[in-house]
DOFI-216759 format. One line per 4 residues: number of its first residue (from 0); their letters; for each residue x, y, z of N, C-alpha, C. Coordinates in pm, whole numbers, always signed. Example, Ala and Ser with C-alpha at 12.3 -4.5 7.8 and 13.67 -1.06 7.14 Angstrom:
// DOFI-216759
0> AS> +1319/-569/+780/+1230/-450/+780/+1320/-330/+780; +1285/-225/+708/+1367/-106/+714/+1290/+3/+787
***
This chain:
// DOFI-216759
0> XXXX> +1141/-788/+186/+1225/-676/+218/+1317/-713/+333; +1461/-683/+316/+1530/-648/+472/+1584/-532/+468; +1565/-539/+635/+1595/-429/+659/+1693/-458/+796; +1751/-367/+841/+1882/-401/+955/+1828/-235/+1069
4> XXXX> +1828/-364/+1198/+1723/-238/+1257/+1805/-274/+1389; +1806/-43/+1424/+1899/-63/+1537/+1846/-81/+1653; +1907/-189/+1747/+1793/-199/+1859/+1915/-107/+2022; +1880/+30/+1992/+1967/+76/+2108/+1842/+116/+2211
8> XXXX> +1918/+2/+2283/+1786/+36/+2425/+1875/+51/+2592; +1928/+147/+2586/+1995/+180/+2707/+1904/+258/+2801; +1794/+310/+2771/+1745/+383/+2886/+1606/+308/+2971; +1651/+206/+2926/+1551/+137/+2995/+1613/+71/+3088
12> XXXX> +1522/+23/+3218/+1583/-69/+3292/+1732/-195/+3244; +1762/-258/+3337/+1880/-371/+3235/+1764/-504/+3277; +1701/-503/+3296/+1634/-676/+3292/+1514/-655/+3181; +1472/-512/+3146/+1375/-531/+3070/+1425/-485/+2941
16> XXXX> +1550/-513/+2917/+1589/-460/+2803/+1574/-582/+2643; +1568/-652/+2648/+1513/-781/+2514/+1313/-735/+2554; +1259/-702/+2665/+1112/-701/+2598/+1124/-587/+2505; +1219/-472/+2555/+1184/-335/+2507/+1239/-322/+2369
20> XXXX> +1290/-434/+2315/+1393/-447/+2195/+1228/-540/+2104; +1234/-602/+2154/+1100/-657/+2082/+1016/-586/+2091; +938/-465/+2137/+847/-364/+2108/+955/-326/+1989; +1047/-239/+2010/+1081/-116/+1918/+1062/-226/+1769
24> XXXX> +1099/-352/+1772/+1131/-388/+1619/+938/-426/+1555; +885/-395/+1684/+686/-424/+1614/+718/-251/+1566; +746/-118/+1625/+755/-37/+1610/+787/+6/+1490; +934/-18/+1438/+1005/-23/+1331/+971/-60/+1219
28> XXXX> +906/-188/+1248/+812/-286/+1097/+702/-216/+1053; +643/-185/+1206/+509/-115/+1101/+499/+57/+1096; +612/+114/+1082/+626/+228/+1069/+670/+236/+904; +765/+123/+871/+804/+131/+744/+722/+26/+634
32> XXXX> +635/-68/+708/+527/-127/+621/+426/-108/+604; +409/+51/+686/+244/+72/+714/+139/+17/+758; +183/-79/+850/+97/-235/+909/+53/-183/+996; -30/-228/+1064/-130/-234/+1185/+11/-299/+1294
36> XXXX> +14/-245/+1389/+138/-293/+1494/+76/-425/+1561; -90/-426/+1581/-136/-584/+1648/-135/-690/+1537; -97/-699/+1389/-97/-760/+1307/+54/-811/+1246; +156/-789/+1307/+269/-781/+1285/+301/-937/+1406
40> XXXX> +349/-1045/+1311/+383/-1141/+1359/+502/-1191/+1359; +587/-1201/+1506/+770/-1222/+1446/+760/-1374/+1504; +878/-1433/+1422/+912/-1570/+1408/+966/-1589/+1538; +980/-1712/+1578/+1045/-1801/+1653/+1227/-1802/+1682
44> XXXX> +1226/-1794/+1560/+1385/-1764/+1511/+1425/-1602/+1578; +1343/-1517/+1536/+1339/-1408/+1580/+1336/-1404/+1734; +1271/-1424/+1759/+1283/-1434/+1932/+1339/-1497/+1984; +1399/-1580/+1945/+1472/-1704/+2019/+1649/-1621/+1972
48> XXXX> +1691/-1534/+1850/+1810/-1433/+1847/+1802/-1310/+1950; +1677/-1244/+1998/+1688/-1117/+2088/+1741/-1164/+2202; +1680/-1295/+2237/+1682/-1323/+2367/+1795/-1432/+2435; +1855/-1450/+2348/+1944/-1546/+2329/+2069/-1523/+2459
52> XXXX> +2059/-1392/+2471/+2167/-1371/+2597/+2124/-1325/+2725; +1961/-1340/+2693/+1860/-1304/+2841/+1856/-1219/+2811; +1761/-1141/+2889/+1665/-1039/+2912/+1759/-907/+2941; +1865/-938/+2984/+1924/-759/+3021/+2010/-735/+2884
56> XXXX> +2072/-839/+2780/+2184/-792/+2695/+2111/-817/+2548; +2048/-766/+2507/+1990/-806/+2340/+2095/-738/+2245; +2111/-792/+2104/+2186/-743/+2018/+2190/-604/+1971; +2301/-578/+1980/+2250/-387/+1947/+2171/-374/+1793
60> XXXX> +2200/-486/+1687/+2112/-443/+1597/+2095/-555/+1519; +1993/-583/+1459/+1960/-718/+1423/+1905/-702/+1253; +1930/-753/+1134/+1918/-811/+1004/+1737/-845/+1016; +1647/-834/+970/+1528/-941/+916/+1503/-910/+822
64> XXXX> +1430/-1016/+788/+1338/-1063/+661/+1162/-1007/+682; +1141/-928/+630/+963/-861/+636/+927/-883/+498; +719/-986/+535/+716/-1019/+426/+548/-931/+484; +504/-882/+382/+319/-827/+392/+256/-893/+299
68> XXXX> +142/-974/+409/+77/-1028/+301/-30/-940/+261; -189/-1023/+205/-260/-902/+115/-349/-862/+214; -400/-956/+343/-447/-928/+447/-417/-850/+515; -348/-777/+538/-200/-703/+638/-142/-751/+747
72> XXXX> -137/-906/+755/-37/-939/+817/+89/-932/+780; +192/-866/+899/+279/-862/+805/+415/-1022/+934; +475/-1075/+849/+546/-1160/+894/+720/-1137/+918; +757/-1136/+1048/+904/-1074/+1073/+1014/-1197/+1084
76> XXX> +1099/-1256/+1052/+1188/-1366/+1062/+1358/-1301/+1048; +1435/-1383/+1078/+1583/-1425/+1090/+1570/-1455/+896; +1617/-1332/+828/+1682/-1402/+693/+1750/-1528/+675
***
């Protein structure tokens, strides 16, 4: 599945704004995959795009790839 998820995080501090962007998208995944939120594993790729401009400026909205396996892990990546 993709899905294109908005990451508007203005009311948070400006240095903690890429952690708070990586909560909302564990948020997002397992709200619409029905996953367990501690079972939700994002890629490398993925984290290495939020954070890419440091910690105060993350992308306002980011494209992934969500795959669930039969275990309920579910796996988050950069399409």
């Amino acid at each position: 599945m993709f899905y294109m998820i908005p990451l508007r995080v203005k009311c948070v501090p400006r240095s903690d704004r890429s952690a708070a962007a990586m909560k909302k998208i564990k948020v997002f995944v397992a709200r619409h995959t029905h996953g367990d939120p501690e079972k939700i594993w994002i890629d490398d790729s993925l984290n290495k795009a939020i954070w890419a401009k440091g910690g105060s400026s993350p992308p306002r909205r980011i494209s992934v790839k969500v795959i669930k396996f039969e275990d309920g892990v579910v796996e988050v990546s950069v399409p």
